[in-house]
VOLUM-764800 format. One record per residue: residue number from 1; x, y, z of N, C-alpha, C in turn. Coordinates in Angstrom, 3 decimals. Layout:
BEGIN
ATOM pos      n_u      n_v      n_w     ca_u     ca_v     ca_w      c_u      c_v      c_w
ATOM NUM        X        Y        Z        X        Y        Z        X        Y        Z
...
***
This chain:
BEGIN
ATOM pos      n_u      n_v      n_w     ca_u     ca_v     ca_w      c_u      c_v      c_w
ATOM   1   96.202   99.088  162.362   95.734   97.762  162.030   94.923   97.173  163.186
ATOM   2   94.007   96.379  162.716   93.194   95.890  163.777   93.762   94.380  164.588
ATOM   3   93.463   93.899  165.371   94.190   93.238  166.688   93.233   91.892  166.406
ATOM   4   93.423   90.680  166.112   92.717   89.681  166.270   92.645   88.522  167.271
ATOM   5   92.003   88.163  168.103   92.493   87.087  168.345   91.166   85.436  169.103
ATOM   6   92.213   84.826  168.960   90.840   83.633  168.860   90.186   83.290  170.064
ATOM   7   89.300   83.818  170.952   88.924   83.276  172.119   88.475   81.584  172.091
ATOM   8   87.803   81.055  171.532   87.821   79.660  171.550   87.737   79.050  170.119
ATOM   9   88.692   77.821  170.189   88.544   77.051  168.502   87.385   76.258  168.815
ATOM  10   86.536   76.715  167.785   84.936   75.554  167.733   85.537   74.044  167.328
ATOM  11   84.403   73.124  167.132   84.587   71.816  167.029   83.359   71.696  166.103
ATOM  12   83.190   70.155  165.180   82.249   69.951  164.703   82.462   68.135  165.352
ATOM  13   81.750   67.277  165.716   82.111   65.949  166.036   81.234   65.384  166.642
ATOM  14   80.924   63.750  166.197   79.921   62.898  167.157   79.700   63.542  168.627
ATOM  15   80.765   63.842  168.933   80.184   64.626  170.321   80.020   65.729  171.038
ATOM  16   79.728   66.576  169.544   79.130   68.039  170.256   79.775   68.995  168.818
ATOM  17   79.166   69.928  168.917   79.251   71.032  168.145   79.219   72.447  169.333
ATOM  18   80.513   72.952  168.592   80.810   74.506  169.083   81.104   75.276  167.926
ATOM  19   80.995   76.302  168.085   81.184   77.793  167.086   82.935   78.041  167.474
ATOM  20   83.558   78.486  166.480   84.850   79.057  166.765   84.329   80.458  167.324
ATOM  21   85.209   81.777  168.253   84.722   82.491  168.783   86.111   83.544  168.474
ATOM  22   85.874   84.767  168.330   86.918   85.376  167.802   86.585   86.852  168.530
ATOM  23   87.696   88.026  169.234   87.683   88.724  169.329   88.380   89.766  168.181
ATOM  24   88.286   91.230  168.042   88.117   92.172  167.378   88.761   93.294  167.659
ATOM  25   89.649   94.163  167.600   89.713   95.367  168.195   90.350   96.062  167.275
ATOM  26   89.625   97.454  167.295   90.526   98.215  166.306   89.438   99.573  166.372
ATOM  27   90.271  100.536  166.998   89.657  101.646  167.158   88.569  101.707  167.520
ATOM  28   88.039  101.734  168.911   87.367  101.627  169.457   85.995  100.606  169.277
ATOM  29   86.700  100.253  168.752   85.587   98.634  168.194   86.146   97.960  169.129
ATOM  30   85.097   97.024  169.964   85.782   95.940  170.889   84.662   94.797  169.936
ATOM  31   84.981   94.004  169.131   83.814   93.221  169.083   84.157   91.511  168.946
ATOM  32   83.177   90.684  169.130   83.154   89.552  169.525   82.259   88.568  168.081
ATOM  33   82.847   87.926  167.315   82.358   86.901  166.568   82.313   85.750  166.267
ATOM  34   80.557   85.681  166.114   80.011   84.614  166.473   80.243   84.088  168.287
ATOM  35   79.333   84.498  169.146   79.536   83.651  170.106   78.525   82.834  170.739
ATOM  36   78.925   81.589  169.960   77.364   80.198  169.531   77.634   79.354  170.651
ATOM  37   77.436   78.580  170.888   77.441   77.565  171.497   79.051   77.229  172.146
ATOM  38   79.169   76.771  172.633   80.342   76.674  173.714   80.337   75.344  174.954
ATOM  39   81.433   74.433  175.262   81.091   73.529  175.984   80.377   74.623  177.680
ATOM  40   81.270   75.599  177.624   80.854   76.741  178.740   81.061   78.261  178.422
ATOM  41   80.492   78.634  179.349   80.313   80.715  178.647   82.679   80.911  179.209
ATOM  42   82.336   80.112  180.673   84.407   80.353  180.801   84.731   80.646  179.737
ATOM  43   85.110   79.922  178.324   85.290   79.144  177.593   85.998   80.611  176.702
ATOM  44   84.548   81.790  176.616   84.701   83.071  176.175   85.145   83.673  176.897
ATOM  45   84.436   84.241  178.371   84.678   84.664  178.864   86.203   84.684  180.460
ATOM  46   86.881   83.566  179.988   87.973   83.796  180.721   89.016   84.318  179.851
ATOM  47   88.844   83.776  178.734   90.005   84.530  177.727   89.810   85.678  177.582
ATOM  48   89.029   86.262  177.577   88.770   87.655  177.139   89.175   88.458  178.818
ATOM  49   89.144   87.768  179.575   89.125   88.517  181.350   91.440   88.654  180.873
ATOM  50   91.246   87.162  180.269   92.862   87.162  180.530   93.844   88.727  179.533
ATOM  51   92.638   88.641  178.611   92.930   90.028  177.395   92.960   91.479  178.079
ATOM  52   92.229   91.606  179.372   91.793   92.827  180.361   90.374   93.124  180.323
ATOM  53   90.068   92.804  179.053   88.545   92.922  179.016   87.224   91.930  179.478
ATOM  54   86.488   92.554  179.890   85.222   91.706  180.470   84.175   92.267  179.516
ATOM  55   82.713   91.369  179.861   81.789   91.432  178.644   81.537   92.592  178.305
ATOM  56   81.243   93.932  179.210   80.746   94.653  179.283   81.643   95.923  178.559
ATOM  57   82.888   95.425  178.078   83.604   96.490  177.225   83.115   96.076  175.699
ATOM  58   82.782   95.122  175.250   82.399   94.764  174.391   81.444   95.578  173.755
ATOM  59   81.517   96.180  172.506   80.731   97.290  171.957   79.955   96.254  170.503
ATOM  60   80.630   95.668  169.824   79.669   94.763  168.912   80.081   93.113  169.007
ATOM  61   79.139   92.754  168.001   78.459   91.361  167.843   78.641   91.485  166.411
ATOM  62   79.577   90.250  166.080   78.763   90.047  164.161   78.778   88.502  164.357
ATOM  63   77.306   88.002  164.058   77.053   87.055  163.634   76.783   86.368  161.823
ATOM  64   78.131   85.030  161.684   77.884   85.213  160.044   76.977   84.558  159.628
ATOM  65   76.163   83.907  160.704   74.461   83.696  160.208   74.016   83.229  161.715
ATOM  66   72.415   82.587  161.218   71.666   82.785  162.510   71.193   81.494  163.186
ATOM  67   72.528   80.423  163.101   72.055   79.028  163.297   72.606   79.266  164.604
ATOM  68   71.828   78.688  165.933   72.404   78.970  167.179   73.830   77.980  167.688
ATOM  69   74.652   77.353  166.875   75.937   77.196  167.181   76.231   78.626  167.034
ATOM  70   76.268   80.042  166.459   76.798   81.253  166.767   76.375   81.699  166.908
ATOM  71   75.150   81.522  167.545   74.422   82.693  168.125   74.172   82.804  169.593
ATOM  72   74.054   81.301  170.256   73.745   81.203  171.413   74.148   82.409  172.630
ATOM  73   75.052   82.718  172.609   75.796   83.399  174.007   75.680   85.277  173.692
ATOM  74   75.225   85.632  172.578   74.908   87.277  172.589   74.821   87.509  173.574
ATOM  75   73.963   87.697  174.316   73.238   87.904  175.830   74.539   87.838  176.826
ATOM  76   75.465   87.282  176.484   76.153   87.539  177.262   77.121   89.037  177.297
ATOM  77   76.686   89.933  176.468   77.768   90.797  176.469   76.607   92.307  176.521
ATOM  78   75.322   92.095  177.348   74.747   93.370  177.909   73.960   93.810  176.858
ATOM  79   73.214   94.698  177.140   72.266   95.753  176.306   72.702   96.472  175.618
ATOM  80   73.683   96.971  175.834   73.949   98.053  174.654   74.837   98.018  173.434
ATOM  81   75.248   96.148  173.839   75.901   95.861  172.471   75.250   96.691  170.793
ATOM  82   76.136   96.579  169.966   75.198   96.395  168.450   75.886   95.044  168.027
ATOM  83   74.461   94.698  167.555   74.743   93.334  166.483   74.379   93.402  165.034
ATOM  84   75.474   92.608  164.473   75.473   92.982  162.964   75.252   91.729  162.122
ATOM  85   74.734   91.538  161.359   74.165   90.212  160.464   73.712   90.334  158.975
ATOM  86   73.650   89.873  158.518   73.434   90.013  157.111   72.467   91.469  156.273
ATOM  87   71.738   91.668  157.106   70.630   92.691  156.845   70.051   93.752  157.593
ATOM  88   71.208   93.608  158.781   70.850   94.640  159.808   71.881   94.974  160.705
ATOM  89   71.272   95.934  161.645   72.556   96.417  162.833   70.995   97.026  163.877
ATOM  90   71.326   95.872  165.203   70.038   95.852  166.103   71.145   96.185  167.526
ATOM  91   70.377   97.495  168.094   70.615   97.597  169.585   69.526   98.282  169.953
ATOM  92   69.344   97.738  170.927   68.057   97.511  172.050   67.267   97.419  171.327
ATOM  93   65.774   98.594  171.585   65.231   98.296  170.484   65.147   98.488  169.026
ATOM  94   66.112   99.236  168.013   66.284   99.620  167.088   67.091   98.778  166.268
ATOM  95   66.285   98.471  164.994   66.768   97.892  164.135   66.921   98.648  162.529
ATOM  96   68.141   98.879  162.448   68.495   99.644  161.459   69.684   98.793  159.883
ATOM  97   68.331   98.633  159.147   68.344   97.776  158.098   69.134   98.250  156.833
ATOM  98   70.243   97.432  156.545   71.230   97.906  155.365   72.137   96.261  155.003
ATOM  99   72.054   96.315  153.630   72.974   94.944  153.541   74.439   94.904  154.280
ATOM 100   74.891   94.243  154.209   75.786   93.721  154.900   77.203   93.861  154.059
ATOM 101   76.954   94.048  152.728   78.387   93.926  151.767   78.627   95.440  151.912
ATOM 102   80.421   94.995  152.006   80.996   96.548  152.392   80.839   97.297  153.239
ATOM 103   79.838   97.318  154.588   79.653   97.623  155.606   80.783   98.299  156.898
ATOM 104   81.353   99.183  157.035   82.804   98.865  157.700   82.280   99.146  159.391
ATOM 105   82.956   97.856  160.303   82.486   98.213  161.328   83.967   99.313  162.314
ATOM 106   84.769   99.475  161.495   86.035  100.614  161.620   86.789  100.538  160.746
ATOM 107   88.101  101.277  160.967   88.896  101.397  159.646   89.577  100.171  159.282
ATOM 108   89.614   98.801  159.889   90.357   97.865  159.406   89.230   96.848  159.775
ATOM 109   88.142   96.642  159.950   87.500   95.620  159.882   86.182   95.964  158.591
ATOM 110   85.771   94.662  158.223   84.676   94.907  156.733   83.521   94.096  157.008
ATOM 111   82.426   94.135  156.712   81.924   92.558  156.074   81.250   92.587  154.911
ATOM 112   81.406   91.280  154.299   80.873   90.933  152.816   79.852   89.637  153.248
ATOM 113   79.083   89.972  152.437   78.269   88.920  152.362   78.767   88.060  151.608
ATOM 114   78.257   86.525  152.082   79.354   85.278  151.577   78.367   84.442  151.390
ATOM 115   76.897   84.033  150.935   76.416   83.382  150.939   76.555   82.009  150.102
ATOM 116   75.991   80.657  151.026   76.327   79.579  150.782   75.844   78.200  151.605
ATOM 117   76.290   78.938  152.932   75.975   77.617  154.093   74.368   78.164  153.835
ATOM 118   74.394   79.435  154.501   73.205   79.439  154.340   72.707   80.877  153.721
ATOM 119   71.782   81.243  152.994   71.538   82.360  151.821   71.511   83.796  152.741
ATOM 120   72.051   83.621  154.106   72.417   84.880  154.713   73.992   85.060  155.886
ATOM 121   74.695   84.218  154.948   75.806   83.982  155.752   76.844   85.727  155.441
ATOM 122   77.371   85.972  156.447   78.250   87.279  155.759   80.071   86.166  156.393
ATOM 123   81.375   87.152  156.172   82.348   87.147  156.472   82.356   88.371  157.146
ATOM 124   83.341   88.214  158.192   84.171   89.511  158.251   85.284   89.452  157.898
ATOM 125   85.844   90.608  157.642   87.369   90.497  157.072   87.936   92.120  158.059
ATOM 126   89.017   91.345  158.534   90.198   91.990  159.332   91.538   92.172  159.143
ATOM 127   91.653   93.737  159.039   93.041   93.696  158.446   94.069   93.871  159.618
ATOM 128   95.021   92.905  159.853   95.901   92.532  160.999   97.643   92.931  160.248
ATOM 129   98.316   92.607  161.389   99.661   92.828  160.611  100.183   91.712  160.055
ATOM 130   99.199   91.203  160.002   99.955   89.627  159.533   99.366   89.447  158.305
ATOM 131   98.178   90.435  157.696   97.439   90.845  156.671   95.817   90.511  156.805
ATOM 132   95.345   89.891  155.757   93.962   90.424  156.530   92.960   88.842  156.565
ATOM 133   92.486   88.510  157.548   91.968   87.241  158.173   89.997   87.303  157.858
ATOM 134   90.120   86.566  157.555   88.547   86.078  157.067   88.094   85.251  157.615
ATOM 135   86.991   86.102  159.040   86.276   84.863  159.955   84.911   84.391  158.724
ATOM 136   84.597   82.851  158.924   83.514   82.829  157.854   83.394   81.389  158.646
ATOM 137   81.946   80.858  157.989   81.402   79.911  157.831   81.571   79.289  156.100
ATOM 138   82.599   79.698  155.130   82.821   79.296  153.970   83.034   77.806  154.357
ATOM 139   83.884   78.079  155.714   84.643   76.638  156.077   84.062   75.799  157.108
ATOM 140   83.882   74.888  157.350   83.580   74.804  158.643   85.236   74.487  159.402
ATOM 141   86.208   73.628  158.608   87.130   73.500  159.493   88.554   73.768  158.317
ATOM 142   89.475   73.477  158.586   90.879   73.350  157.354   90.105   72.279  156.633
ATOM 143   91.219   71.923  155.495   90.533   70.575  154.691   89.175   70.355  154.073
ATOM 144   88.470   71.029  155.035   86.733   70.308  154.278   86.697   70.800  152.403
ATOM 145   86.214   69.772  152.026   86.155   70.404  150.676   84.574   71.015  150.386
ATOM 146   83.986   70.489  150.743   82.584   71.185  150.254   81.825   71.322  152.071
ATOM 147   80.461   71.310  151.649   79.616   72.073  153.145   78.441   71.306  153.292
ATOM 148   78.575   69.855  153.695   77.905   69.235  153.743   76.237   69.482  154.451
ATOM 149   75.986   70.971  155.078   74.981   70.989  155.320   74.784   72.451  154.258
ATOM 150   74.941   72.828  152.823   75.226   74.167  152.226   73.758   74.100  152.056
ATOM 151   73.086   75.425  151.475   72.186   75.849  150.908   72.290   75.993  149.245
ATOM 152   73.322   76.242  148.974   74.000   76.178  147.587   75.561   76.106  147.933
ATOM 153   75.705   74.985  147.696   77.371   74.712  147.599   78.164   75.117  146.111
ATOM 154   77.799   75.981  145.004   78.190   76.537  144.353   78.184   77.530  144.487
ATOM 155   77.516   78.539  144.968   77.885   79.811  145.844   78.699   79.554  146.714
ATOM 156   78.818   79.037  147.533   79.800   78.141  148.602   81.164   78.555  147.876
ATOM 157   81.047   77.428  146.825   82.138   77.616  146.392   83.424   78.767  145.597
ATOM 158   81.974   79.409  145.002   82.491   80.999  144.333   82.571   81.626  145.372
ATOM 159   81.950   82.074  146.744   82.488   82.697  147.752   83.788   82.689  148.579
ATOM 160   84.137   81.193  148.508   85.098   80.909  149.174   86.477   81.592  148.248
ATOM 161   86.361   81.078  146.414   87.394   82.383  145.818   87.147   83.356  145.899
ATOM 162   86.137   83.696  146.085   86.180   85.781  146.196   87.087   85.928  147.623
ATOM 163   86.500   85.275  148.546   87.266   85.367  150.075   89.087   85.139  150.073
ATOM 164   89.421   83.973  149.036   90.681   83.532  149.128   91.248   84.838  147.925
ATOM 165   90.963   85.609  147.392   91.632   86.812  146.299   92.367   87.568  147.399
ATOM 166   91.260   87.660  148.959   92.134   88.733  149.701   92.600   88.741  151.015
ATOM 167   92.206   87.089  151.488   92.523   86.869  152.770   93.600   86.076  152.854
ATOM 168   94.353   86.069  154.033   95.923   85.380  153.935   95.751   84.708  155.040
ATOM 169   94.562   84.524  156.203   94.192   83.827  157.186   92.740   83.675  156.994
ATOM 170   92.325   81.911  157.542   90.799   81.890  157.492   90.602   81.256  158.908
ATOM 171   89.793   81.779  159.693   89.381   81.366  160.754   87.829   80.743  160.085
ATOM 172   87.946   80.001  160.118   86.848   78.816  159.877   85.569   78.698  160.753
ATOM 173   84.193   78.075  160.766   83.147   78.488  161.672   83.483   77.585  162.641
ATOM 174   84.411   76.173  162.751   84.235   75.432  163.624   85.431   74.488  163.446
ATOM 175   86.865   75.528  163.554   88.102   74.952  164.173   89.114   76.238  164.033
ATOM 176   90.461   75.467  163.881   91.179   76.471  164.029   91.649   77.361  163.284
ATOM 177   91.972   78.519  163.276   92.456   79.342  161.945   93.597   78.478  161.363
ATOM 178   93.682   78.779  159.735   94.644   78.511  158.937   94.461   79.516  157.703
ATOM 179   96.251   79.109  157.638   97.014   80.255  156.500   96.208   79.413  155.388
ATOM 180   96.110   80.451  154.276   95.967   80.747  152.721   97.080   79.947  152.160
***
């Protein structure tokens, strides 16, 4: 089973916007999602020092779209990352183009495309022992009922049940995870 855990809970609020930030591991996958905006890079990078790992073990990137609250800080984790996004998988210079649904980036991590916020948003889905956790932008936080900045908030909304059929945790784009 793959290993989850939350390097920083994002925020949405009059005074500032951050990305939630999530680490990954599971068979030789070290990967890091969404890492957007941040009051500081610490923020990622001390939690992850406190985990044993530093940037440079870091093997991928999935961003679940391309608004720079999650995108900002890539760069922080070296050249030879791969990054994964709705329509591709880019390291250095190679960009090697395939949708994003069903994609497996190892044996317990997935992503589906979830479009809604915006018409290239994906999920990942991680299967943990606690069962399997769905980082997404469906949400921005617990509670919200709809997506006040959506592209189609009825996709929004049919995504968010396809997501809730199989996830038992949602780490949200911009707070803290919560149970199903």
């Amino acid at each position: 089973m793959a290993q989850l855990d939350i390097l920083f809970n994002g925020y949405a609020s009059a005074d500032g916007v951050a990305g939630t930030v999530s680490l990954i591991r599971d068979e030789g996958l070290v990967a890091i999602v969404d890492p957007g905006m941040v009051p500081a890079r610490s923020v990622i990078l001390d939690p992850l020092a406190d985990l044993g790992l530093s940037a440079s073990d870091v093997t991928d990137i999935v961003i679940s779209h391309h608004h720079p609250d999650h995108t900002m800080n890539i760069a922080l984790f070296g050249e030879d990352v791969r990054v994964h996004d709705h329509w591709a998988t880019y390291r250095r210079d190679q960009w090697d183009s395939r949708p994003a649904e069903g994609v497996r980036l190892s044996p317990g991590v997935a992503l589906r495309e979830t479009p809604g916020h915006t018409p290239q948003d994906i999920t990942t889905l991680v299967e943990t022992d606690d069962g399997v956790a769905a980082l997404t932008h469906l949400w921005w936080f617990e509670g919200i009922e709809g997506d006040p900045r959506a592209t189609d908030e009825p996709r929004l909304l049919a995504e968010r049940e396809r997501v809730l059929d199989v996830a038992s945790l949602v780490v949200p784009g911009h707070g803290p995870a919560f149970r199903v």
